[in-house]
ZAMARGU-4260 file (C-alpha; in steps of 0.2 Angstrom, whole numbers, plus 5000, padded with zeros to 4 digits):
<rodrens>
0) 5439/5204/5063 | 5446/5190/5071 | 5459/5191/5082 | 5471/5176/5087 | 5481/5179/5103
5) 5501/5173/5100 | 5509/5179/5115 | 5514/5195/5126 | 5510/5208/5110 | 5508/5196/5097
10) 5493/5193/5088 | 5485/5189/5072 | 5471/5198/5065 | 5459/5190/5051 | 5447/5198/5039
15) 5440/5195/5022 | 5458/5187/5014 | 5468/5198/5023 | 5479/5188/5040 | 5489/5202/5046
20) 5503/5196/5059 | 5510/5208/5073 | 5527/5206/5082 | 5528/5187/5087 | 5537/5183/5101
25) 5534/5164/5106 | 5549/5157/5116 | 5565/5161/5123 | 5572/5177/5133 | 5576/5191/5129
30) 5585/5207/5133 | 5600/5197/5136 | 5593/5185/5148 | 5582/5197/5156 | 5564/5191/5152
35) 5555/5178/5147 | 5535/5174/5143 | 5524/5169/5156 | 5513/5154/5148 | 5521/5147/5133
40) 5514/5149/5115 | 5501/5137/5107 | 5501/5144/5088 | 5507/5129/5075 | 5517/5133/5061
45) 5502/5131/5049 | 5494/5149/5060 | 5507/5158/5050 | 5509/5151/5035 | 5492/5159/5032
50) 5499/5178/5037 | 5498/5188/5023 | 5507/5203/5030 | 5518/5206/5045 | 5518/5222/5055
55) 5534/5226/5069 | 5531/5239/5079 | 5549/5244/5084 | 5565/5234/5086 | 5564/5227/5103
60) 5569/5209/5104 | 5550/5206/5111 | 5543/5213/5097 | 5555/5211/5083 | 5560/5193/5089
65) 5572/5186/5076 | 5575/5169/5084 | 5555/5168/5085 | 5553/5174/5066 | 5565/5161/5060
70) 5558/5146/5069 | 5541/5148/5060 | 5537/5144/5042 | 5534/5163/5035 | 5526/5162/5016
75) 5539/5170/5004 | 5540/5186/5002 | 5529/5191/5015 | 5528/5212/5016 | 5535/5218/5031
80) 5525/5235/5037 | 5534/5247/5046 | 5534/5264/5054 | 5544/5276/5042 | 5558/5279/5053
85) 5575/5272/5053 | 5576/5252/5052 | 5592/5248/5050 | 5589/5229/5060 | 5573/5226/5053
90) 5577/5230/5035 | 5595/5221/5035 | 5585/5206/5041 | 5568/5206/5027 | 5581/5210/5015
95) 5593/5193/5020 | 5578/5180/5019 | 5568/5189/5004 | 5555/5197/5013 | 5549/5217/5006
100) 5547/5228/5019 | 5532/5242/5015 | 5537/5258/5025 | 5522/5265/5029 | 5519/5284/5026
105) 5515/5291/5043 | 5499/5297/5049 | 5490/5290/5033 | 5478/5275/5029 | 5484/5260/5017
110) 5471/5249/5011 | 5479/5229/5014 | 5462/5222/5005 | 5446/5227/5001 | 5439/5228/5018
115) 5455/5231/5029 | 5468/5245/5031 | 5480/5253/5044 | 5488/5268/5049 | 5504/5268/5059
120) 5513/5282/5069 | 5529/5283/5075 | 5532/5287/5091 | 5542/5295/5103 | 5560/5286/5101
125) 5560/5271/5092 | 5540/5264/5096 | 5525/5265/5086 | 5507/5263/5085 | 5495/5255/5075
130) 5475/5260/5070 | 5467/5245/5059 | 5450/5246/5051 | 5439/5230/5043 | 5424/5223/5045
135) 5417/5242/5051 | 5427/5241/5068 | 5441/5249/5072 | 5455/5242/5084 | 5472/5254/5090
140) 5485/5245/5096 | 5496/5258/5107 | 5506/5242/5111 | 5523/5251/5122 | 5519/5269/5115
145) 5523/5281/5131 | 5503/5290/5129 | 5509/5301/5145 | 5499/5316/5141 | 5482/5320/5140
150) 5484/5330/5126 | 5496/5316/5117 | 5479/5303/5119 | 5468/5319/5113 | 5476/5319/5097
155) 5478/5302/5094 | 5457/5304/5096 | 5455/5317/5084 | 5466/5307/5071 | 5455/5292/5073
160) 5439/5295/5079 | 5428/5280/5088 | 5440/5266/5097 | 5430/5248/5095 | 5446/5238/5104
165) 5460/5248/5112 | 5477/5239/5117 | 5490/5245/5128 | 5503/5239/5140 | 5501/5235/5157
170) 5515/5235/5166 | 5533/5242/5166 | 5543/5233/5154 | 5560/5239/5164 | 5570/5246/5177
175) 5557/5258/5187 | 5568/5263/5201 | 5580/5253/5214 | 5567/5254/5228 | 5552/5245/5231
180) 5543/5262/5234 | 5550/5270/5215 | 5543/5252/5205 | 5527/5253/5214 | 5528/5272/5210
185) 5530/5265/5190 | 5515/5254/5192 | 5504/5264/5199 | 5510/5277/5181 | 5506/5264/5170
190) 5486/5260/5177 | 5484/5280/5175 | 5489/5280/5158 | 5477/5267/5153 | 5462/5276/5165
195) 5469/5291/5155 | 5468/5283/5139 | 5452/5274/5142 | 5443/5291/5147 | 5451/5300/5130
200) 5448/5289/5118 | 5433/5281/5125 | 5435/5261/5119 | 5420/5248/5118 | 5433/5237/5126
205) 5450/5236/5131 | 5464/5221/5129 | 5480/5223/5140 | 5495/5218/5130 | 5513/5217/5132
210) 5517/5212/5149 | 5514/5195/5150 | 5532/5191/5154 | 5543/5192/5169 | 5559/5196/5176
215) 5569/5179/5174 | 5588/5182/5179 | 5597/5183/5194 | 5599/5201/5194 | 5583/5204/5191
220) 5570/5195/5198 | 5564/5206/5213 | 5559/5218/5200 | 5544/5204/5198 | 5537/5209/5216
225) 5532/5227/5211 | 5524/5223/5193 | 5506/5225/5189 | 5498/5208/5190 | 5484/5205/5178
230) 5471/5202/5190 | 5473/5217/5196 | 5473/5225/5181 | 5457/5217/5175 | 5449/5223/5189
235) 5453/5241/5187 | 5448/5242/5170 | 5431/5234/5173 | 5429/5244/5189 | 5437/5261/5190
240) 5440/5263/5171 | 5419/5257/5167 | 5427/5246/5152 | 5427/5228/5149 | 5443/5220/5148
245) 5448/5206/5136 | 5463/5193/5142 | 5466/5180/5129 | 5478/5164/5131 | 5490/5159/5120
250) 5480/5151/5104 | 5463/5159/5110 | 5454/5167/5097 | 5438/5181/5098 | 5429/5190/5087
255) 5433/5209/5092 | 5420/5217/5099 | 5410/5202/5104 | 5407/5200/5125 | 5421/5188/5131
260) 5422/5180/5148 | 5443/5182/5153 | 5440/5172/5171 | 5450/5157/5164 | 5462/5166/5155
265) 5467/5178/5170 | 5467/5162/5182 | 5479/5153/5172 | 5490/5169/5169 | 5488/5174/5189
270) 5495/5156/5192 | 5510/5157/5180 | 5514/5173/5189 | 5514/5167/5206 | 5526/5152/5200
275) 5537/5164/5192 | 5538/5173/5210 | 5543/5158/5220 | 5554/5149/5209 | 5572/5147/5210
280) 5575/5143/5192 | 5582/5160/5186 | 5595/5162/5173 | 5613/5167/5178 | 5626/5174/5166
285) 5646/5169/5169 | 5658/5180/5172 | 5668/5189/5160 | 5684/5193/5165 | 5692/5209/5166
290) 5704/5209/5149 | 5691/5204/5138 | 5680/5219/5146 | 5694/5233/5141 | 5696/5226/5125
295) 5677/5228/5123 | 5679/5247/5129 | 5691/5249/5117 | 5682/5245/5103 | 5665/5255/5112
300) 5678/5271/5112 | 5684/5268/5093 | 5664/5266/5087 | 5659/5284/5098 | 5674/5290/5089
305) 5670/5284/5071 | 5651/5288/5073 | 5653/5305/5080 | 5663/5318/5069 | 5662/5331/5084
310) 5670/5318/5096 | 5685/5329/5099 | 5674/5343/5104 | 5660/5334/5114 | 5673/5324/5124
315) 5681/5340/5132 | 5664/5349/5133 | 5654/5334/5141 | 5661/5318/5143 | 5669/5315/5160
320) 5675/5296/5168 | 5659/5284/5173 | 5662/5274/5188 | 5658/5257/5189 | 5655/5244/5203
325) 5655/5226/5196 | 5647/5214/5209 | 5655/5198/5201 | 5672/5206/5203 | 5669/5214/5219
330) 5682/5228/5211 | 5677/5246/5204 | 5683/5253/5189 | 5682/5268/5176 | 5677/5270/5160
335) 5688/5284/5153 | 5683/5293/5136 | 5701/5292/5132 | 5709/5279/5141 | 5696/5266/5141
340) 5693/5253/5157 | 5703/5256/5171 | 5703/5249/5190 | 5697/5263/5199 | 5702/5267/5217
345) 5682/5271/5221 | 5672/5264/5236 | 5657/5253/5229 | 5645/5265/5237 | 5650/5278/5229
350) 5651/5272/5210 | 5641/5279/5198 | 5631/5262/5191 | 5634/5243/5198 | 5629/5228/5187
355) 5637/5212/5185 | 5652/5210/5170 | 5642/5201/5159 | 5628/5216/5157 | 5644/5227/5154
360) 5650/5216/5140 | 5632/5218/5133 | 5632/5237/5134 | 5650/5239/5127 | 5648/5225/5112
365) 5631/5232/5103 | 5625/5248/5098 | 5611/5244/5108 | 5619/5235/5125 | 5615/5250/5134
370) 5597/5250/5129 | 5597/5234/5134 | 5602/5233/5152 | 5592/5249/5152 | 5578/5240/5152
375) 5581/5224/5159 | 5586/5231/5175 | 5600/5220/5180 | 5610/5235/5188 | 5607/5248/5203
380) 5612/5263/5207 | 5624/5265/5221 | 5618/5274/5236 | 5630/5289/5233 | 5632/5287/5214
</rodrens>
């Protein structure tokens, strides 16, 4: 198997006529501003021209990056695989530009040539993960799959068998916590869940993926101090986890399972980090102003309404008023479950969330603006909230 690095959790995968391509993201932020790739992308529009399939794993925008997919010459009709789940985004998309998406049944091995096949898993709430086998290797790419347990990565074991290549974030991809202490707390989780995966599943090597990004915004760009840095994490895989590590730069290709020297690669990414850390160049996000910000709760109230027939009940069992500090205004307010957003008469300290109008606008204008924010961390939690 060859494997071509794209960027972050991107890759393509090359075996006998088969070129599978997995969740592309080459340029741009995402997550409403909130992060952005490390080193930019080296792949040419004729590297996927030649995929023959296309595999997403979930429906975050740096995996499922639409602006990326459309700036690249895709064949016609390439198949989509998928996790069989809901996939409401990604099927609306495939089906607007032609593209057939092939659910795939989970827990089960399709055959993509006559040397190549995969088996997906859904997991948890929207991820996935995805075993491949060709050329008589096999590779398991747990990309953002939250493997938490000991018994969750024993199963995964039994289900597969031997590990050639396992690949597996590296770092929180989110808000971990307000304090310095809390992020570090979530950095220090995400190195034992790869010591815990590598001791379970016992991989001839391992390739850390998905984190090769950073914090870009205003609001968020402190988070970049607590995040696991791939030096370090190369070394605590070679050292305390006994497994060679594999880093890759954008464009680099590698036979899987062959020795690889990642000095160069870890150099150039440990540099694009520590620029990332100093720079002033962050992204800002203009103000929205307060009337545009009730209509939008309006609308949020209707589609809680329309989505839920139990509304009525669930409001007077559950819902109560959520206070809100926004810094650009320098005002609290109250989002209502029957009124909608009003000034609130509620000391900043003591609001429930703060963030900045524009992250409000995206949590109130999509379905998945909450999720959003969630994880681009450009909020806080009030002392007394």
């Amino acid at each position: 198997m060859k494997l071509t690095w794209v960027n972050h959790s991107g890759f393509l995968l090359e075996h006998e006529g088969v070129v599978l391509l997995s969740d592309p993201w080459l340029e741009g932020a995402v997550f409403d501003d909130g992060l952005d790739l490390l080193l930019p992308s080296r792949f040419a529009p004729d590297d996927f021209a030649r995929a023959t399939h296309l595999w997403l794993s979930h429906e975050h925008p740096d995996h499922f990056c639409t602006p990326s997919l459309e700036k690249v010459p895709l064949p016609p009709r390439l198949p989509v695989l998928y996790q069989d789940a809901d996939f409401g985004r990604v099927r609306d998309w495939c089906a607007a530009r032609g593209h057939p998406v092939q659910v795939l049944p989970a827990g089960e091995w399709v055959r993509l040539g006559p040397d190549f096949e995969v088996l997906c898993q859904p997991f948890g709430f929207m991820d996935s993960w995805l075993a491949i086998r060709a050329g008589g290797r096999q590779l398991l790419n747990l990309n953002d799959c939250n493997v938490d347990t000991v018994e969750a990565a024993q199963a995964i074991r039994d289900q597969l068998g031997p590990i050639d290549l396992l690949m597996q974030q590296y770092s929180f991809g989110g808000y971990s916590g307000d304090t310095p202490r809390q992020r570090e707390h979530g950095s220090r989780h995400m190195l034992w869940r790869i010591q815990m995966a590598t001791e379970v599943l016992k991989p001839r090597q391992f390739m850390p993926t998905g984190s090769y990004s950073w914090f870009c915004h205003q609001e968020n760009h402190h988070l970049n101090q607590q995040a696991n840095r791939i030096e370090k994490v190369t070394r605590f895989v070679d050292k305390d986890c006994g497994t060679p590590a594999v880093v890759l730069l954008p464009g680099q290709s590698w036979q899987v399972g062959d020795p690889h020297d990642s000095r160069r690669a870890v150099t150039l990414f440990r540099r694009a980090f520590e620029e990332k850390l100093s720079t002033r160049q962050v992204r800002t996000s203009a103000t929205v102003p307060p009337e545009q910000l009730m209509g939008l709760a309006e609308g949020f109230l209707r589609r809680l309404r329309a989505d839920n027939p139990d509304w009525e009940p669930l409001r007077k069992a559950r819902f109560e008023p959520t206070t809100l500090f926004l810094a650009d205004h320098g005002s609290s307010w109250e989002l209502h479950p029957e009124k909608g957003l009003l000034p609130a008469d509620v000391h900043a300290s003591n609001c429930d969330v703060a963030l900045a109008s524009s992250s409000l606008d995206q949590a109130l204008r999509y379905p998945w603006g909450d999720s959003t924010v969630g994880i681009n961390g450009r909020f806080y939690k009030p002392q007394g909230g």
